[in-house]
C-alpha positions in Angstrom: -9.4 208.1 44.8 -5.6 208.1 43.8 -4.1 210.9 42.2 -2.9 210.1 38.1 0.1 209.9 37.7 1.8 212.7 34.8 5.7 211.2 34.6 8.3 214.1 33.1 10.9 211.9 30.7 13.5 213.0 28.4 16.9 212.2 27.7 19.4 214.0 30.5 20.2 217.5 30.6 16.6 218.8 28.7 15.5 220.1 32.0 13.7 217.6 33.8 14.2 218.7 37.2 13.7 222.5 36.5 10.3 221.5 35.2 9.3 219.2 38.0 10.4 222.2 40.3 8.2 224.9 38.4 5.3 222.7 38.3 5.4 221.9 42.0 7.0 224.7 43.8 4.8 227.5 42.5 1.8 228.7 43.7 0.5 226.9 40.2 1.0 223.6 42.7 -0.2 222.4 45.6 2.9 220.7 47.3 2.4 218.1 49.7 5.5 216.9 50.9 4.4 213.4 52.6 7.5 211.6 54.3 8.1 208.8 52.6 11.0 206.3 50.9 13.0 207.9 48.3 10.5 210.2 47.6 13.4 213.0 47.3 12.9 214.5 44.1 10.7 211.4 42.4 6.9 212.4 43.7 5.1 215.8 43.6 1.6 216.7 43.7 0.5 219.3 41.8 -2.7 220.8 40.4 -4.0 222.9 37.7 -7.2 224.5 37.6 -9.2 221.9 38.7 -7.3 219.0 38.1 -5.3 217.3 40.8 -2.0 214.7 39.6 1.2 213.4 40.5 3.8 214.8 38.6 6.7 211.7 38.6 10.4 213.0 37.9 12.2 210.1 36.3 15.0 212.4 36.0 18.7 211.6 37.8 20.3 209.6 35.2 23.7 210.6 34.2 25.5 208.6 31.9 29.2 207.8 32.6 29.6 207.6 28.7 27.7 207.5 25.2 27.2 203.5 24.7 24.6 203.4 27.7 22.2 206.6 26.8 20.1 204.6 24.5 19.8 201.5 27.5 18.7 204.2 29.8 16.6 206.4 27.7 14.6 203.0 26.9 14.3 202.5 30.5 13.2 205.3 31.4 10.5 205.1 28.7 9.4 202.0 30.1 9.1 203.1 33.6 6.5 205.9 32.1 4.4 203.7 30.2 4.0 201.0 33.0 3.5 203.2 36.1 1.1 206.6 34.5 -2.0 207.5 33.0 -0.4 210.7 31.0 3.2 210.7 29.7 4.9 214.4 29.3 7.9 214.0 27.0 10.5 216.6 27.3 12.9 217.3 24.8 15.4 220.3 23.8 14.6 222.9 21.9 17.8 225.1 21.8 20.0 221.0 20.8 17.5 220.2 18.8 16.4 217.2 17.8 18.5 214.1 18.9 19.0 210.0 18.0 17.9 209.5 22.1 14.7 211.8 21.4 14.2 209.7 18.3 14.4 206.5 20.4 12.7 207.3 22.9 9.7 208.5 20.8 9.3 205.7 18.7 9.0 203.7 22.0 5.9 206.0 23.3 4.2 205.4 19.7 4.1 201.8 20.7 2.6 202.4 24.0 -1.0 202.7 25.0 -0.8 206.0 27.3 -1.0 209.3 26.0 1.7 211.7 25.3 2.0 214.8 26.1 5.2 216.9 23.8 7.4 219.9 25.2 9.5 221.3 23.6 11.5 222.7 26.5 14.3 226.1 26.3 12.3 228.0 24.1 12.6 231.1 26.2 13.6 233.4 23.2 12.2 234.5 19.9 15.0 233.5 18.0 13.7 229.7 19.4 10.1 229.6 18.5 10.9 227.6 15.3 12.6 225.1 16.7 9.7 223.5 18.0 8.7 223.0 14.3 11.7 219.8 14.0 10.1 218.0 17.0 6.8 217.4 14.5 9.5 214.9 13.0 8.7 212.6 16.3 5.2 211.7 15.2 3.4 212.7 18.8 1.5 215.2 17.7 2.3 218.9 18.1 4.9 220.0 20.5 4.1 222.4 22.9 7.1 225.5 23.0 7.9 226.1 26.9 10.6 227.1 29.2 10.5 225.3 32.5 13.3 228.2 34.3 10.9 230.8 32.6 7.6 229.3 33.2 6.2 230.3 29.8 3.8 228.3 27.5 3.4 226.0 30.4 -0.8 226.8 30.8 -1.4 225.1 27.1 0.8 222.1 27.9 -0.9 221.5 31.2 -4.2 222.2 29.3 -3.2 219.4 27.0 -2.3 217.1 29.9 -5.6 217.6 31.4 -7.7 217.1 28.4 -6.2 213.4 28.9 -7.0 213.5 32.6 -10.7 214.1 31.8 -10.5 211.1 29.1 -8.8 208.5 31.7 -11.8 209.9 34.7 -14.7 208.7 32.0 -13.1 205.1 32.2 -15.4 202.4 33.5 -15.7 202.0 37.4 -15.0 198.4 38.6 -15.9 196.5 41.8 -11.9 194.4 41.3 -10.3 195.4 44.4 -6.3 196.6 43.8 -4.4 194.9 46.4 -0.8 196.2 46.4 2.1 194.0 48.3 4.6 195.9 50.1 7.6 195.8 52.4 11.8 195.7 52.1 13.3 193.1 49.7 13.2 189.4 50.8 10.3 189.8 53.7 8.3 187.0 51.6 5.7 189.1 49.1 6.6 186.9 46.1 5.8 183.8 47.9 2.8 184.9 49.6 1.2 186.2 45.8 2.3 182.6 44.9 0.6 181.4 47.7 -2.8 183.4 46.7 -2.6 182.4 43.1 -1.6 179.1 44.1 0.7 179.0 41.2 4.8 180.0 40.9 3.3 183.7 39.4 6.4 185.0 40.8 10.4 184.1 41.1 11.2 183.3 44.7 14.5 183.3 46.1 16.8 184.2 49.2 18.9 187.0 47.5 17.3 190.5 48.2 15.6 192.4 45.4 14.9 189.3 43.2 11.8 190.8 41.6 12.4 194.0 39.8 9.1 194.9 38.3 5.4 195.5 39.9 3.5 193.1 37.8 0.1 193.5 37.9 -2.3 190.1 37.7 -5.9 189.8 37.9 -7.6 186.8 39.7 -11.2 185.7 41.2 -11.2 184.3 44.5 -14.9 183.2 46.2 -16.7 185.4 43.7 -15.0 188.0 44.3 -12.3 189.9 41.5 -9.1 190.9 42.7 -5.9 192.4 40.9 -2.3 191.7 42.6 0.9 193.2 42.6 4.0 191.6 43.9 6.5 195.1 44.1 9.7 194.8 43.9 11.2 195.5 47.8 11.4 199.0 48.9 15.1 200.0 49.8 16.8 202.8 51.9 17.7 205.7 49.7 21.4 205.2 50.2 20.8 201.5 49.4 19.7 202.6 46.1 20.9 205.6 45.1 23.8 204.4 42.9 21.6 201.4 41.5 19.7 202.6 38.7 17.8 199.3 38.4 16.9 200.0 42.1 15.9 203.0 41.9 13.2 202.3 39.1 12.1 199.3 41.4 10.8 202.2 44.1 9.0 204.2 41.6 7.4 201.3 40.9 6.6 199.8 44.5 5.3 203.6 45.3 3.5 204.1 42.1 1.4 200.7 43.2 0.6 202.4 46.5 -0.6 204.8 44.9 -3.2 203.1 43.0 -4.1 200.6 45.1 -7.7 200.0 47.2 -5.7 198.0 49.9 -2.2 197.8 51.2 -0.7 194.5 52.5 2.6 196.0 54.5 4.5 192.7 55.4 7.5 192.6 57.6 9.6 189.4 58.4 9.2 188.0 61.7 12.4 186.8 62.1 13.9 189.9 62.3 11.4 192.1 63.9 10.0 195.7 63.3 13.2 197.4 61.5 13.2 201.6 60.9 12.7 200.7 57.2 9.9 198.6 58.1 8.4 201.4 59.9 8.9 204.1 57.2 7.1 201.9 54.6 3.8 201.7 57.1 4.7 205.1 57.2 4.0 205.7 53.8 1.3 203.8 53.4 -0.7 205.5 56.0 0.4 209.0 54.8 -1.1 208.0 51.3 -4.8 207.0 53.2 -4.7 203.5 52.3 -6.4 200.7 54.0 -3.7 198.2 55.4 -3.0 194.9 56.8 0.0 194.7 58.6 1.4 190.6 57.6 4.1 189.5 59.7 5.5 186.8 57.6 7.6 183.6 58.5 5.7 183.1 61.3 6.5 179.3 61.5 10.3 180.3 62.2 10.0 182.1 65.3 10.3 180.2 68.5 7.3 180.4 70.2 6.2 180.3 74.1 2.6 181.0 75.6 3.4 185.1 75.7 5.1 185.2 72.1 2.3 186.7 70.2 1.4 189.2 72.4 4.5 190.4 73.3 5.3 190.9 69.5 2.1 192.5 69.2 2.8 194.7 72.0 6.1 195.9 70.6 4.6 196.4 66.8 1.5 198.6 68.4 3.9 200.7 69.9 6.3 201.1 66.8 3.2 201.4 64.7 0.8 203.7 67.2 0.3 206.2 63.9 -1.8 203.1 62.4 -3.1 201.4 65.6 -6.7 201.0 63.2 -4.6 198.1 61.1 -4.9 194.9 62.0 -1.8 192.3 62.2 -2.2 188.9 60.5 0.6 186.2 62.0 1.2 184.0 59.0 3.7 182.0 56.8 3.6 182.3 53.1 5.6 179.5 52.3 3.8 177.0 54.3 0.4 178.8 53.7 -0.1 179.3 57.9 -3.2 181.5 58.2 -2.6 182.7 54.1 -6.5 181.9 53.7 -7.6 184.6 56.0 -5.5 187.6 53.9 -8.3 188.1 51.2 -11.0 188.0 54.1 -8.9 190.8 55.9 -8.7 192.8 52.7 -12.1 192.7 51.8 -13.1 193.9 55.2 -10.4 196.7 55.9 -11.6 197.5 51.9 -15.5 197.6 53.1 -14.1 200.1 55.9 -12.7 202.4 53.7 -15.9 203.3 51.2 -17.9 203.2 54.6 -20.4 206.0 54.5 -21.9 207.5 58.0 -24.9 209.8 57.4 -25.1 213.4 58.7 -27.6 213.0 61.1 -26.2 210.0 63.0 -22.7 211.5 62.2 -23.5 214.4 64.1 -25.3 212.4 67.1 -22.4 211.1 67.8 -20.5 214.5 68.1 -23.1 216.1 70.0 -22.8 213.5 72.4 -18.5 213.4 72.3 -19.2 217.1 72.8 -21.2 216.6 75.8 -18.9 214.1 77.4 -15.5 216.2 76.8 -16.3 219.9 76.6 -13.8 221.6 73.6 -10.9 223.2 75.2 -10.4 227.2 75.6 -7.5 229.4 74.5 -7.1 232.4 75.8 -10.7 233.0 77.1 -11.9 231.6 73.7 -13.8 228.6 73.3 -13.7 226.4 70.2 -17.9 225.6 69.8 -17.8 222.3 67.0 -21.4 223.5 65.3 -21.9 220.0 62.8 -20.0 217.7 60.9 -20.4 215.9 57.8 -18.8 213.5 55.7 -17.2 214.5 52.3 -14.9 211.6 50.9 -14.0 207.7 51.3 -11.3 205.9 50.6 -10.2 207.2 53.2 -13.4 208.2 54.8 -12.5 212.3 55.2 -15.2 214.3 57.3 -15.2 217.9 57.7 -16.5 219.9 60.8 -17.9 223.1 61.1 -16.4 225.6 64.1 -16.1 229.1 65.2 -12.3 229.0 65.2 -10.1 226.3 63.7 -6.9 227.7 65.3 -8.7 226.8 68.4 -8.8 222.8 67.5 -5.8 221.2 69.5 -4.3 218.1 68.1 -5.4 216.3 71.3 -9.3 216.9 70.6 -9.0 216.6 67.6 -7.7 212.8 68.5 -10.3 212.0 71.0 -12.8 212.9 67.9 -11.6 210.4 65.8 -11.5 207.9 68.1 -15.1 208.5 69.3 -16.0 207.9 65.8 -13.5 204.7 65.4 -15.5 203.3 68.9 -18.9 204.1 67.7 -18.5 203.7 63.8 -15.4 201.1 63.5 -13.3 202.2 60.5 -10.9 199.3 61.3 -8.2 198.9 58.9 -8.3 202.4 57.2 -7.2 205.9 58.1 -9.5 208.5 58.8 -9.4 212.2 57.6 -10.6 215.2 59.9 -10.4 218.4 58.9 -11.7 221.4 60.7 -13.1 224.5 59.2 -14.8 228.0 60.1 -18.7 228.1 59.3 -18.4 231.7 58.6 -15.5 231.3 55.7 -17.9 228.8 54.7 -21.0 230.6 54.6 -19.5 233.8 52.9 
């Protein structure tokens, strides 16, 4: 299951960042720092007792003069309320209460996401009532904090978690989340036009086009679906001066993150690019199921060796996700479009795929038998049973004497014994490794 998303906003200069540091760089946190696109200082994962989110830092923004704050205070509002489940609203306590704060909370009120309200720079007696004045922004009671101090920060994450519990009672659904992915101007808003069979989305030639990650629901063959057309995922340098941009990633990430399936397009025309790679990238890092659309298909001058020598040169740029399968196709002519919802429906059924423990550990008995475990040092790793804990992606833990002894090269030919004998094509696959005695203790 995705991680929620908790996003930090606040007019500039309330201390944003230093929060987002505290919460993830601590032992508080749990940081995983995935390689990624523009992740620098935007994603974080954290936890808190035993609650797991993503804190988002919408932070960055500094205002060449006074006229724009209010423009960007709004949009940064609005990039919270469309993209998380729990909104944590920083403000200054040692300024006090401000016309940005003011506009920034009547925007929240609207909104149908909870707030969270911190009242930040309190690290001082002399503060405490300060906090008091924020009761003003009618978003119920402000928590005092100092995120350089770390202090009053267990109540407000308390706070932030109650909300967590509330959004994990939600209803399941059987829709599957499809999220569309790539650089700007590969062809994703003309393929979700193509699916909807309906101009959903503006299409044009000039890069970057759409801006926003709009979500829309639709049935296909029985089956309920919900699209998002993401607005093209740029090099950092391409965006760092663009504020517009910027918010445009967040966005395209943010749907990653939530999604059940991953369609990672590239253009054809132009081949596999670096970017292209680093967005696969991504998506594999975050465990989600993938097809891998080469679009504008219909352009590419084509001989008897064309497809495989263009599948050739993707496996090999792509070998960390050789499980996703490559669909040829043009969205603007609707070549092979029909088969996308078939592929994500089976990469999808892949990816809640259950194995049971006893045929699960048939199978590594016998990939024990045929490749004995290797030895360090007069040590031999013994693998004693495995079982599955997780989907989405499938994640399967097995029991050792000695995890230090697991070497990334076994721990490969594991996985694809259990890709050869169980499939899993389309999604990643965890393995972790752990000792039975720290198990058993």
């Amino acid at each position: 299951m995705p991680l929620p998303l908790v996003a930090i906003v606040g007019r500039p200069n309330v201390g944003k960042s230093t929060l987002f540091n505290r919460l993830i760089g601590r032992r508080l946190s749990i940081v995983e720092d995935t390689p990624g696109v523009t992740r620098d200082r935007v994603y974080g994962d954290s936890e808190w007792l035993r609650h797991s989110f993503t804190l988002v830092d919408t932070g960055g923004i500094e205002p060449a003069n006074e006229d724009i704050i209010a423009k960007q205070m709004k949009r940064q509002a609005e990039l919270a309320i469309e993209t998380c489940d729990v909104i944590l609203f920083l403000v200054d306590g040692r300024e006090g209460l401000t016309a940005a704060d003011e506009e920034v909370a009547a925007l929240l009120r609207r909104c149908q996401k909870p707030v969270v309200l911190a009242v930040n720079k309190v690290d001082a007696p002399k503060f405490h009532d300060a906090a008091y004045e924020f009761y003003a922004l009618g978003l119920g009671e402000p928590f005092a904090i100092s995120g350089e101090q770390g202090l009053g920060l267990g109540d407000m994450l308390d706070e932030v978690c109650r909300y967590l519990d509330a959004e994990a009672k939600g209803e399941e659904t059987d829709r599957i989340n499809i999220a569309v992915v790539g650089k700007p101007n590969v062809g994703k808003s003309s393929l979700v036009n193509a699916l909807l069979g309906e101009e959903r989305a503006i299409v044009s030639d000039i890069p970057g086009t759409t801006r926003d990650a709009l979500d829309t629901p639709f049935m296909r063959d029985g089956h309920e679906y919900m699209l998002v057309d993401t607005a093209g995922i740029r090099r950092k340098r391409a965006v760092e001066d663009e504020t517009i941009e910027r918010y445009s990633v967040i966005r395209s990430l943010a749907a990653v993150r939530r999604a059940d399936v991953v369609l990672t397009m590239c253009d054809a025309t132009q081949g596999l690019s670096e970017q292209d790679v680093k967005i696969a990238g991504y998506v594999h890092e975050e465990g989600k199921p993938s097809v891998i659309l080469v679009n504008k298909w219909d352009l590419v001058p084509k001989d008897t060796h064309t497809l495989s020598k263009m599948e050739k040169e993707m496996s090999v740029n792509l070998a960390f996700m050789s499980y996703a399968p490559f669909l040829f196709l043009s969205a603007k002519s609707g070549l092979r479009v029909n088969r996308v919802l078939t592929k994500v429906q089976e990469v999808y059924a892949q990816s809640v795929r259950r194995v049971t423990t006893g045929t699960l550990n048939d199978v590594l008995n016998e990939a024990v038998a045929m490749q004995e475990p290797p030895s360090t040092s007069g040590k031999r790793l013994k693998l004693y049973y495995a079982t599955q804990v997780g989907i989405r992606p499938p994640t399967f833990v097995i029991f050792c004497n000695d995890e230090s002894l697991v070497h990334f090269s076994y721990k490969r030919y594991i996985e694809n014994t259990f890709r050869k004998t169980f499939g899993f094509a389309g999604t990643p696959i965890r393995i972790y490794f752990r000792n039975r005695a720290k198990e058993e203790k």
